[in-house]
N, C-alpha and C positions, 0 to 999 in steps of 0.2 A: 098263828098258822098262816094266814093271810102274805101276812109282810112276809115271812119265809120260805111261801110259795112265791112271792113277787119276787125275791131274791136268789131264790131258783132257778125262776125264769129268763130271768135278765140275765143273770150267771152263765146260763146257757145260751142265749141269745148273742151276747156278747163273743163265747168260742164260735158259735157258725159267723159272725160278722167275721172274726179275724180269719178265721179259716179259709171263707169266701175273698178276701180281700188277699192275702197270701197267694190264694188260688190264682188271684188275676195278675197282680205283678209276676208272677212266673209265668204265665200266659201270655204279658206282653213283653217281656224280653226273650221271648224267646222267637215271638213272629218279628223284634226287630233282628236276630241272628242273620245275617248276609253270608251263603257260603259262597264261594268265585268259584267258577275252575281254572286251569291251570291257565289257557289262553286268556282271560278272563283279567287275572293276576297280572300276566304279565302286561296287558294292554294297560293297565292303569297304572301299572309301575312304570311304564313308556310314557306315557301322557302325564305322569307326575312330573317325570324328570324332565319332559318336555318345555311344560310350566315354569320350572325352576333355573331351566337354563333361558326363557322369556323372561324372567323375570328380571334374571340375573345385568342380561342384555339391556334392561330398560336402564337398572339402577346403573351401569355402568355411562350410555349415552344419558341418560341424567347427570350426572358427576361433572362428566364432558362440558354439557352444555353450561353445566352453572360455575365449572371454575372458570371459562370464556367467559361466560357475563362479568364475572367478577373480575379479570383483568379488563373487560372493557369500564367497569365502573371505576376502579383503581385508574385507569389511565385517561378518562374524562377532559383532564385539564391537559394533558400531554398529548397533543395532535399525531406527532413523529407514532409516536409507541402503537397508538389506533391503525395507522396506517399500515405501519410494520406487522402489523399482526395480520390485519386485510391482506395485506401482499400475499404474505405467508401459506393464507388460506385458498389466495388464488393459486397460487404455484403449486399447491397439494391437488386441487382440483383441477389443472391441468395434466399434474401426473396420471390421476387416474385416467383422462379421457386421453390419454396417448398423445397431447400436444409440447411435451416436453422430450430431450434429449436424455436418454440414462443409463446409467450404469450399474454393475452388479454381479455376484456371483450366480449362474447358473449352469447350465448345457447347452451343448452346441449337438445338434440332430444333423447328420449327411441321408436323404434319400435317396436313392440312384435305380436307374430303370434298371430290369433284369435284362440279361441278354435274349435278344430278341434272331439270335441265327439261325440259321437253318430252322427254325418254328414256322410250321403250316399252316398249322389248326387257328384259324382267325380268332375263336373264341380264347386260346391258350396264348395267342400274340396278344390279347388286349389285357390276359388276367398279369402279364409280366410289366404292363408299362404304370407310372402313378397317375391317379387322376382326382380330379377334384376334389369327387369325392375322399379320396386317400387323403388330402392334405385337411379337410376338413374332421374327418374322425380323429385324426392325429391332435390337429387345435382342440378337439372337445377333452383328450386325452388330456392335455398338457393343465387344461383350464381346472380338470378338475384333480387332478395333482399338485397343483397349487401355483402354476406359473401367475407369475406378476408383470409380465411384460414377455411379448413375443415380435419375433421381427421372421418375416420369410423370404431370401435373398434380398436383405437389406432393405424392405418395405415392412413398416410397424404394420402388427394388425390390433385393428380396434373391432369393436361389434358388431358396426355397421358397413366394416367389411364384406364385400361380396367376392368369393373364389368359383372363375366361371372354367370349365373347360374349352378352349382354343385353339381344338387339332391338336398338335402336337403341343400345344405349350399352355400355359393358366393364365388367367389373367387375374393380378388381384389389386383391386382400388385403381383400375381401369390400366396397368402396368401390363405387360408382358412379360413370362419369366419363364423359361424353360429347365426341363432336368438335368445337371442333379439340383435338389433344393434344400438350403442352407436355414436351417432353424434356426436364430437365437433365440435362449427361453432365460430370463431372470431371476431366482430362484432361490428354495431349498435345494442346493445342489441334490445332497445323497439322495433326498424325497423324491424329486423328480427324476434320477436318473431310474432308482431302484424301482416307480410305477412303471415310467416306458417300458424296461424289462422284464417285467413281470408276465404271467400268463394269462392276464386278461385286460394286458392293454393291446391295442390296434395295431402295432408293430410286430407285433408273433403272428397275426394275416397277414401282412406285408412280405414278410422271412417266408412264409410257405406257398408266397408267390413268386422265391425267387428275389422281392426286392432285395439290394441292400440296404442294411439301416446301422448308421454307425453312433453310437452317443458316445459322445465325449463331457468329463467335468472341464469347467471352467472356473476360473477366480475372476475376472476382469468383461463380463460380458458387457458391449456395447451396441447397447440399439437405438435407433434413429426417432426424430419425433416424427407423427402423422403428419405427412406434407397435404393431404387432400381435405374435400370440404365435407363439413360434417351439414346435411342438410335433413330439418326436421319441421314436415309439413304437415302435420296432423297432432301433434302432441303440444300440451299447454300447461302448465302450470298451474297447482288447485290453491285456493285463499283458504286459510287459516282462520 
């Protein structure tokens, strides 16, 4: 009887252990259960793809840098090929800092002051004329439309560009240039034509001030290199 009550016991002991132990793995899956809500969702789906396109970016400038290495190691004993390469790299990094001459397909931008006749109202004569301000919302336009090179009556503009207003005329990279003012932009032609025109670029307030603004495509855009000095008195270079 003894040993049949001990195996009673246990027998039963044994269902509340399992029981209890069942009880808790469902209890802890289910406080690990994360519900999102919808903002929630999609923040992390942003921030995933975010990652992914960082990520993407890295291995890409990775790649970059290590087939460069690797044709500097291949070309070791080849002085000319080293150098030709260096050249190379300087000439690309002149392009971008605007100290090269170039060419390309973009748009050519006409802005023209509105007429200003028989206008009274001093505040309604100044909304018809362009001003600095005007050329510079138009530059932010173009930059984030994807222009690669810009020139405004035949003077390149780079970053360190300053566009001052001058009475009647602008001054840019200490130039003088008065209205009308000749945009060359190098380019996604369609890209850039189709942002200016659009209803939220800066050009559709220019039109309902009366300016004119004409875009034209182009195949054969030529713009000038930075003739002025590029001067940088607080910025340094960080070591590695």
């Amino acid at each position: 009887m003894r040993n049949n009550e001990a195996n009673i016991f246990m027998f039963i002991a044994s269902i509340i252990i399992g029981i209890l132990i069942a009880m808790n793995m469902s209890f802890s899956r289910e406080s690990k259960t994360i519900f999102l809500s919808s903002k929630q969702y999609q923040d992390a789906y942003a921030y995933r793809n975010n990652l992914l396109n960082d990520i993407s970016n890295l291995i890409d400038k990775c790649n970059k840098y290590e087939n460069k290495l690797e044709k500097y190691e291949n070309n070791t004993k080849d002085t000319n090929k080293i150098t030709q390469e260096v050249e190379k790299e300087l000439n690309q990094n002149k392009e971008i800092l605007g100290l090269t001459d170039l060419k390309g397909p973009g748009i050519r931008m006409t802005l023209k002051d509105a007429n200003t006749d028989f206008v009274v109202d001093r505040y309604e004569y100044k909304l018809r004329l362009i001003h600095n301000t005007d050329i510079i919302h138009v530059i932010n336009d173009l930059i984030n439309a994807g222009a690669e090179a810009i020139a405004i009556n035949g003077i390149r503009y780079v970053p360190t560009n300053g566009i001052y207003c001058n009475g009647a005329f602008l001054r840019i990279n200490g130039i003088q240039v008065g209205a009308p003012f000749y945009i060359d932009i190098i380019g996604n032609k369609e890209s850039l034509k189709s942002y200016m025109e659009s209803e939220e670029s800066y050009t559709k307030l220019l039109m309902l001030r009366k300016i004119s603004v004409e875009i034209e495509e182009e195949d054969n855009i030529k713009i000038p290199a930075f003739n002025g000095e590029i001067k940088n008195k607080f910025i340094n270079s960080v070591s590695k």
